[in-house]
C-alpha beads as a LAMMPS data file, in Angstrom:
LAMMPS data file: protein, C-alpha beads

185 atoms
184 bonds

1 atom types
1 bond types

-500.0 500.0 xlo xhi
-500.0 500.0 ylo yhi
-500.0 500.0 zlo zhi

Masses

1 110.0

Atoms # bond

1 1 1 -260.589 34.984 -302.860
2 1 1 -261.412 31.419 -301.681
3 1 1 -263.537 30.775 -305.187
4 1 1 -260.315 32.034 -307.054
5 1 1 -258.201 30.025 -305.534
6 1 1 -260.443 27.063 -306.613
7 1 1 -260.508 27.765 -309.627
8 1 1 -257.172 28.024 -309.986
9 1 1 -256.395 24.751 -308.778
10 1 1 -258.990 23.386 -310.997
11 1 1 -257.682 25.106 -314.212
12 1 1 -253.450 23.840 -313.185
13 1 1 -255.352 20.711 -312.841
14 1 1 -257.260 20.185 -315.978
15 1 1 -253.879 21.795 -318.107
16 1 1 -251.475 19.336 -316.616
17 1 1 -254.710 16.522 -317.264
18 1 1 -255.318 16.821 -320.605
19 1 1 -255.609 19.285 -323.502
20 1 1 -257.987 21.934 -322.462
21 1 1 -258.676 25.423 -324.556
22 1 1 -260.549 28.819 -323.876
23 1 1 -264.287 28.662 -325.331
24 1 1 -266.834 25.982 -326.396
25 1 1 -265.881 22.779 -327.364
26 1 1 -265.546 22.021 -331.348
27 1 1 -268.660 20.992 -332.795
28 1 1 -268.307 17.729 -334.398
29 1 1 -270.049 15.690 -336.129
30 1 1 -270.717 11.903 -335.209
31 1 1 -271.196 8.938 -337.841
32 1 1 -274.624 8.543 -338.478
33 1 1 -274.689 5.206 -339.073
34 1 1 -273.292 2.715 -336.385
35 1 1 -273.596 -0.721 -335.933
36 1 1 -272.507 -1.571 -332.119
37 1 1 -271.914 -5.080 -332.772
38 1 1 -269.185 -4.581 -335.092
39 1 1 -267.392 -2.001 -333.055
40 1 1 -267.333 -4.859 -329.891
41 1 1 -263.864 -6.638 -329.605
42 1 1 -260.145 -5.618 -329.714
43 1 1 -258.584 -2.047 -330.517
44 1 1 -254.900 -0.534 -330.765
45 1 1 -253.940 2.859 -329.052
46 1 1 -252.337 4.623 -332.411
47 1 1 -252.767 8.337 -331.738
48 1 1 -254.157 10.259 -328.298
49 1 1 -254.505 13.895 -326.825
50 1 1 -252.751 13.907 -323.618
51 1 1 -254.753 12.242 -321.127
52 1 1 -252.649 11.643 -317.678
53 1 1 -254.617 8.350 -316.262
54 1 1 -253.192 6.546 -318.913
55 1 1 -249.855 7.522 -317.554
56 1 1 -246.909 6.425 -319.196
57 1 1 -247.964 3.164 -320.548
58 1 1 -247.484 1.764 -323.922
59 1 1 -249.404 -1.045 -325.965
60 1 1 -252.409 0.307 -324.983
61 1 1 -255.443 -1.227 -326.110
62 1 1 -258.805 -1.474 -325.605
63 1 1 -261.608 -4.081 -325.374
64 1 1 -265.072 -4.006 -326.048
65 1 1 -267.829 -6.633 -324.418
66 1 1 -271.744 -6.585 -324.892
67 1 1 -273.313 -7.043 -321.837
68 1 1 -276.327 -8.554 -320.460
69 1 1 -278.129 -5.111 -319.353
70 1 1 -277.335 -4.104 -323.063
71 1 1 -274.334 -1.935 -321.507
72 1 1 -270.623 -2.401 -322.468
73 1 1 -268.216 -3.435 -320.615
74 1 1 -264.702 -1.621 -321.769
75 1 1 -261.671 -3.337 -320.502
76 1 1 -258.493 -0.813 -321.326
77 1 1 -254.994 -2.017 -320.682
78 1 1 -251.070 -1.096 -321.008
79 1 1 -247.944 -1.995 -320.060
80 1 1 -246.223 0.326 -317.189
81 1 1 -242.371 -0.255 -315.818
82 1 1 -242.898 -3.870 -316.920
83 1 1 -246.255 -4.254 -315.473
84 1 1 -249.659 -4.526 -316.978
85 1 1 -251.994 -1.810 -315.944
86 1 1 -255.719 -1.711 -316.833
87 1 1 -259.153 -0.455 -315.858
88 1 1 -262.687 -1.612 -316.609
89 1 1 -265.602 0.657 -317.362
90 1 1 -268.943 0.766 -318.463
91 1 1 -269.993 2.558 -321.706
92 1 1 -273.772 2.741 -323.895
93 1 1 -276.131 4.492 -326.117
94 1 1 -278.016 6.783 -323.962
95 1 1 -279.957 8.123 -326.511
96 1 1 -280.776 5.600 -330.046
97 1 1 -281.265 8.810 -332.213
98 1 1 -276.996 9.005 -332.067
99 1 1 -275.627 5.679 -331.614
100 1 1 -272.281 6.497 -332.583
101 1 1 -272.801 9.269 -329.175
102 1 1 -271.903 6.882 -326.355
103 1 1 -270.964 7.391 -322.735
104 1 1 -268.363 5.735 -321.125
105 1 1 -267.287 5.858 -317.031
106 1 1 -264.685 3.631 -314.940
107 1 1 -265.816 4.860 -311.361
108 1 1 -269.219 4.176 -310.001
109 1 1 -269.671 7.577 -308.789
110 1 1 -268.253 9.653 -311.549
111 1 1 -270.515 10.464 -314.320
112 1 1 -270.362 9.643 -317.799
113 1 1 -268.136 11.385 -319.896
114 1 1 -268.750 11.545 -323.906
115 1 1 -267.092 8.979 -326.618
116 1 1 -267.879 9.964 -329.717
117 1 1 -267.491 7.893 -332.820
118 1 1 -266.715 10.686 -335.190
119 1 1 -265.603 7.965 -337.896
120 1 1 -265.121 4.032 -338.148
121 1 1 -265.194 1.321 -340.729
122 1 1 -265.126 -1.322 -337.933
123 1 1 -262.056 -3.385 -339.319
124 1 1 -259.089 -0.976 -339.419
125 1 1 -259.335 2.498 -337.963
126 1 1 -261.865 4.470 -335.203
127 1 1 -261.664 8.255 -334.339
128 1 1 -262.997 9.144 -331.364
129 1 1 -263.733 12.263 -329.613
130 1 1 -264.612 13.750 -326.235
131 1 1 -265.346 17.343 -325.056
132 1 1 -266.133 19.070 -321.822
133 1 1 -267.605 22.631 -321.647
134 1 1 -266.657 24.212 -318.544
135 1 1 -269.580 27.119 -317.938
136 1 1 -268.473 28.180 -321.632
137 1 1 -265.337 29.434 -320.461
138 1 1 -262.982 27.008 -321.277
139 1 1 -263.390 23.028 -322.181
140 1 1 -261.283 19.888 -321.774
141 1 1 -260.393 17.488 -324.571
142 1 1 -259.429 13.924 -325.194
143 1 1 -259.315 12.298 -328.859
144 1 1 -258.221 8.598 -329.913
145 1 1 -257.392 7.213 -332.848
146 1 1 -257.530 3.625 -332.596
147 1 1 -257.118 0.320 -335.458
148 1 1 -257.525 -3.259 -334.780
149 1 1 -253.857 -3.790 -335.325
150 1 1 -250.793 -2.315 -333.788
151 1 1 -250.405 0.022 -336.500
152 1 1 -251.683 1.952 -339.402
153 1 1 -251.179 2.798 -342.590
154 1 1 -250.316 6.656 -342.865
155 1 1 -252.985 7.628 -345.222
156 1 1 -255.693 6.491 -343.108
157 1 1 -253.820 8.610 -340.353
158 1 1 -253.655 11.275 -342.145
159 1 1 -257.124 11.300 -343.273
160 1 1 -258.442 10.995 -340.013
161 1 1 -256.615 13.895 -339.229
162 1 1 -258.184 15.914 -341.746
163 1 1 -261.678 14.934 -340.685
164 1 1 -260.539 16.294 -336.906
165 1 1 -258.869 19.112 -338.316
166 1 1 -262.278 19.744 -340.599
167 1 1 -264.219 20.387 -336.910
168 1 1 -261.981 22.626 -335.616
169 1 1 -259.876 19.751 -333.412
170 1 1 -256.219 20.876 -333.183
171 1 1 -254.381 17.489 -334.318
172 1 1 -251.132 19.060 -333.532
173 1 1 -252.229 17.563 -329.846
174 1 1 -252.407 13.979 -330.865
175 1 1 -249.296 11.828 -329.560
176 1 1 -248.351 8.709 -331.629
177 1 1 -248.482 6.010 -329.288
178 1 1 -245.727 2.699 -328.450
179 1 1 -247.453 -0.313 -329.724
180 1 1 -243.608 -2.219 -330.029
181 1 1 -242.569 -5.087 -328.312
182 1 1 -246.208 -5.766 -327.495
183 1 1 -247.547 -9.222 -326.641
184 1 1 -250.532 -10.233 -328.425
185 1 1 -253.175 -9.575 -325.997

Bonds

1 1 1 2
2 1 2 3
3 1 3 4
4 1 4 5
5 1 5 6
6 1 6 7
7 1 7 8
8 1 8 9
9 1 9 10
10 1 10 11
11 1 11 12
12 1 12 13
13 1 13 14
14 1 14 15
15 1 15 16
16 1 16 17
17 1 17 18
18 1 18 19
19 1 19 20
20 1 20 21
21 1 21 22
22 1 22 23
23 1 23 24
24 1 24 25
25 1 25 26
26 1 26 27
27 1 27 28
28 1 28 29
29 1 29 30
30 1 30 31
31 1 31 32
32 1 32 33
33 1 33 34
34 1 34 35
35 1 35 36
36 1 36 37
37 1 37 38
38 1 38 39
39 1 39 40
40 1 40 41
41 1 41 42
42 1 42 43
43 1 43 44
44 1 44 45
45 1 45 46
46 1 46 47
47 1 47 48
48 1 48 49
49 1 49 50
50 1 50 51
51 1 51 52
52 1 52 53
53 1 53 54
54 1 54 55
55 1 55 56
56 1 56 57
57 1 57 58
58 1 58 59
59 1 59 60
60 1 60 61
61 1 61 62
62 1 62 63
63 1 63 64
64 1 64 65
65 1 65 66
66 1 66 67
67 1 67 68
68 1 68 69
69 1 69 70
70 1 70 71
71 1 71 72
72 1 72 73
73 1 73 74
74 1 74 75
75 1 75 76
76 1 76 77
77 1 77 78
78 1 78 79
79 1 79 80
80 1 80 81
81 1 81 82
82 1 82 83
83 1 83 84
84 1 84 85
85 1 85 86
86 1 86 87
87 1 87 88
88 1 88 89
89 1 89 90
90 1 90 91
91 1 91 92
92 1 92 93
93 1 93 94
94 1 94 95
95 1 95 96
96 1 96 97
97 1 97 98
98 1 98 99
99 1 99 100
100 1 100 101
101 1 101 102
102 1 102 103
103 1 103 104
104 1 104 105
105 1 105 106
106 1 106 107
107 1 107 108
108 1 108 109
109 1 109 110
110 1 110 111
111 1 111 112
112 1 112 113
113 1 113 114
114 1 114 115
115 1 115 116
116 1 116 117
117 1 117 118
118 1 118 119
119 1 119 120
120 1 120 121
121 1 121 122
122 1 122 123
123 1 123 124
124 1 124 125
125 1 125 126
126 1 126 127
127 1 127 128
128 1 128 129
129 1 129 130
130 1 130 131
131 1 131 132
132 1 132 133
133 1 133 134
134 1 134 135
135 1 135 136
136 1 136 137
137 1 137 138
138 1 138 139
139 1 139 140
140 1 140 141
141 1 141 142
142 1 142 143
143 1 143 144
144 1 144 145
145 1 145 146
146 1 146 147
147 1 147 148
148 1 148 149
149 1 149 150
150 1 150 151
151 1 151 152
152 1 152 153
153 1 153 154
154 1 154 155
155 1 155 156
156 1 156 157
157 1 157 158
158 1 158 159
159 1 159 160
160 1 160 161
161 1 161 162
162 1 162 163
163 1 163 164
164 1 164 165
165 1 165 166
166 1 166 167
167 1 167 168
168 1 168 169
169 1 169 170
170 1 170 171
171 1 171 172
172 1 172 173
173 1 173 174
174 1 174 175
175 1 175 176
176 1 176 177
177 1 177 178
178 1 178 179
179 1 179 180
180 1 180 181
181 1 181 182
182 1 182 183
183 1 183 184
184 1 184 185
């Protein structure tokens, strides 16, 4: 009765998280070619599955930094009931073979979750996904869409949607983002 119980409060936990399904995650594919040092530097939050420690902010971006240990250092931010909120993490390639596979974590004991480049051209959009498989019962999701400016042109939406859609990722889940009023940070 106790283990149900746990479960249970895991599973309301994980729904009201993020987006989270019954089964395996989707398998996706990742770009095969990536090139780290033109990913580094400034992106735009355009689309997102639900993901509740980003809270209600808007002009979310994100910020990419090579760092001496060959790490990244990933500096997100947003704006929050007039105040800036942010978090810094550390992502990298833990295995060469994938580069575009990275892992990314902003505690220093929580483990590293996936961020997978599933498609970039480095100047105007990224697509990024990340899957957890809970003992194959159920999984949680997160997905990005990101650009280096504060918006982007629909067709590139709407072909990165296809490529989601193409692995199985349910884009009716993605949230269009606030990038108005922004500063220029």
């Amino acid at each position: 009765m106790l283990l149900l119980l746990f479960v249970s409060v895991i599973l309301f936990d994980i729904s009201y998280a993020q987006v989270y399904g019954f089964g395996r995650c989707a398998k996706v594919k990742t770009q095969e070619t990536f090139d780290l040092s033109r990913y580094l530097g400034n992106w735009y939050e355009i689309y997102k599955f639900k993901a509740n420690f980003e809270g209600n902010a808007k002009c979310i971006s994100a910020n990419y930094q090579l760092k001496s240990n060959g790490h990244i250092r990933v500096y997100n931010s947003g704006i929050e009931n007039g105040k800036i909120r942010d978090a810094i993490g550390d992502a990298y390639i833990p295995d060469q073979t994938y580069p575009a596979r990275l892992g990314v974590k902003f505690s220093s004991w929580a483990p590293y979750g996936r961020y997978w480049i599933l498609d970039t051209d480095y100047t105007t959009h990224t697509l990024i996904y990340s899957c957890t498989d809970i003992l194959g019962i159920f999984h949680f999701t997160y997905a990005w869409i990101l650009g280096r400016e504060r918006t982007m042109d629909q067709a590139v939406v709407d072909r990165l949607f296809n490529k989601a859609a193409s692995f199985g990722i349910d884009t009716s889940n993605f949230l269009k983002q606030d990038q108005t009023g922004c500063t220029t940070s």
